[in-house]
N, C-alpha and C positions, 0 to 999 in steps of 0.2 A: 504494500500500500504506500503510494506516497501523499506528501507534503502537500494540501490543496494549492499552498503558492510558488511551489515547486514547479517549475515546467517541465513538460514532455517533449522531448526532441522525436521529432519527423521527418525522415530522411529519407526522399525518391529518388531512387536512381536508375539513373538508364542514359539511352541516347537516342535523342529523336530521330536520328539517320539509319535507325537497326530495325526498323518494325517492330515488333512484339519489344524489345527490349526499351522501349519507351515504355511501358505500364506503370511503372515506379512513379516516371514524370507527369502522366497524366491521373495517374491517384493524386499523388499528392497535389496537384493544382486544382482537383476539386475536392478535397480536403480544405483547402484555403476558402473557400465560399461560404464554407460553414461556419466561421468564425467561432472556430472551438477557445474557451477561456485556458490560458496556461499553457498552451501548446504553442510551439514551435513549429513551421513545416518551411522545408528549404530540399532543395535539388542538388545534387551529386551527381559527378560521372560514374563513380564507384571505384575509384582509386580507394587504395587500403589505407594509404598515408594519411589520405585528406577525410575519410572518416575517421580513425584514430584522432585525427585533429581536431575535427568537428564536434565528437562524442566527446573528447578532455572532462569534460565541466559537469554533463551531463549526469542526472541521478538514472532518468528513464529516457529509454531510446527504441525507437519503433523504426524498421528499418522495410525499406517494400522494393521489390525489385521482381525482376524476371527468373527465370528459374528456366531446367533442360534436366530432369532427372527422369524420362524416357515416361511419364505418367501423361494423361489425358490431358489434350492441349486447356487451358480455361481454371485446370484444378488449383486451388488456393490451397498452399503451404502455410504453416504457424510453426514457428520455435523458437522455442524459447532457449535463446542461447546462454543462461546461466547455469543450463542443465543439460544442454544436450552440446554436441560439437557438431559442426556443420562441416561435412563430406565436400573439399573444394571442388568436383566434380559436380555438384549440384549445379554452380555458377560458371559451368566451362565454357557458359555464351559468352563470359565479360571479355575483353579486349585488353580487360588486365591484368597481369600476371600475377598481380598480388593484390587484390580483391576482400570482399565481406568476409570469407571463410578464414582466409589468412590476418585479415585485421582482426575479426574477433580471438583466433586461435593466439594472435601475438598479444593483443591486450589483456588475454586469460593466464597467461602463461610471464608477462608481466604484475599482475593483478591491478589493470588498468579499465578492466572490462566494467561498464557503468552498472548500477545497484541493478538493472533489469533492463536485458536488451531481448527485444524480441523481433523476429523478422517474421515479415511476410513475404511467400514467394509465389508467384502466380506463373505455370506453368507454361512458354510459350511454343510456340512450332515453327515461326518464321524471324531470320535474325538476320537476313541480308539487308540490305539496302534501301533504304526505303520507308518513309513515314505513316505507315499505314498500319495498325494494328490487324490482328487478325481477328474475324468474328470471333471467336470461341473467348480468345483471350481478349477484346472488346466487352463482351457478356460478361468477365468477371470482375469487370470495376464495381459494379454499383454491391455486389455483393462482401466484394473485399472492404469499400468505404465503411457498410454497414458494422462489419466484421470490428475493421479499427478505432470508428467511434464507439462500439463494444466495449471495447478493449479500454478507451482510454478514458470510460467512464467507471468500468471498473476498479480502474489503477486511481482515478480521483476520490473515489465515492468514498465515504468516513462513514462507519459504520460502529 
């Protein structure tokens, strides 16, 4: 549970020139519409460096990106990386060689990793060229949005 005046960091990443691998970037720009209280939302390429840099400061961090771990194009990933490790093969669409898998593995193994990092990954099928999402993985924005203001009501809520 965190701190109601604590913020939550919101971190989409992708690259609008990848198809599918833009999901991250078009969550989180309608994540911003919503004008959620306490929350952060900013864009990333998915460089490892520059989120280790980004997360620093962070208590909570919600991280949403594209995903390639051979499941049904559209399906919605959750992990909670405080407890699981995340297989860098999941993210083999990135362009970066040292990526979410490897920042969270390096900040863990530092114990730099923020009090609650949780990723979302929405499974894609197409990652060439190109700004066009794919139907399937189009279809799971609104449920992923659902999903994370879920999520980030839970992590506010004082009970």
């Amino acid at each position: 549970m965190v701190n109601r005046d604590k913020e939550i960091l919101v971190i989409g990443i992708g690259s609008e020139y990848r198809s599918d691998d833009r999901i991250g970037i078009e969550i989180a720009r309608s994540l911003k519409t919503k004008n959620l209280l306490n929350v952060e939302i900013v864009v990333e390429s998915g460089d490892g460096a520059t989120l280790m840099e980004r997360w620093k400061k962070a208590e909570t961090v919600i991280l949403i990106d594209a995903v390639s771990s051979s499941a049904e194009p559209g399906t919605i990933h959750r992990i909670d990386a405080n407890k699981q490790q995340i297989p860098s093969a999941f993210f083999h669409s990135s362009t970066h060689a040292f990526g979410i898998a490897e920042a969270v593995e390096i900040a863990r193994s530092l114990h730099q990793l923020p009090s609650q990092i949780i990723i979302y990954g929405i499974e894609g099928s197409t990652f060439g060229v190109g700004g066009v999402l794919s139907s399937a993985v189009r279809a799971a924005i609104n449920p992923t949005i659902k999903l994370i203001i879920d999520e980030i009501k839970s992590l506010t809520d004082i009970t």
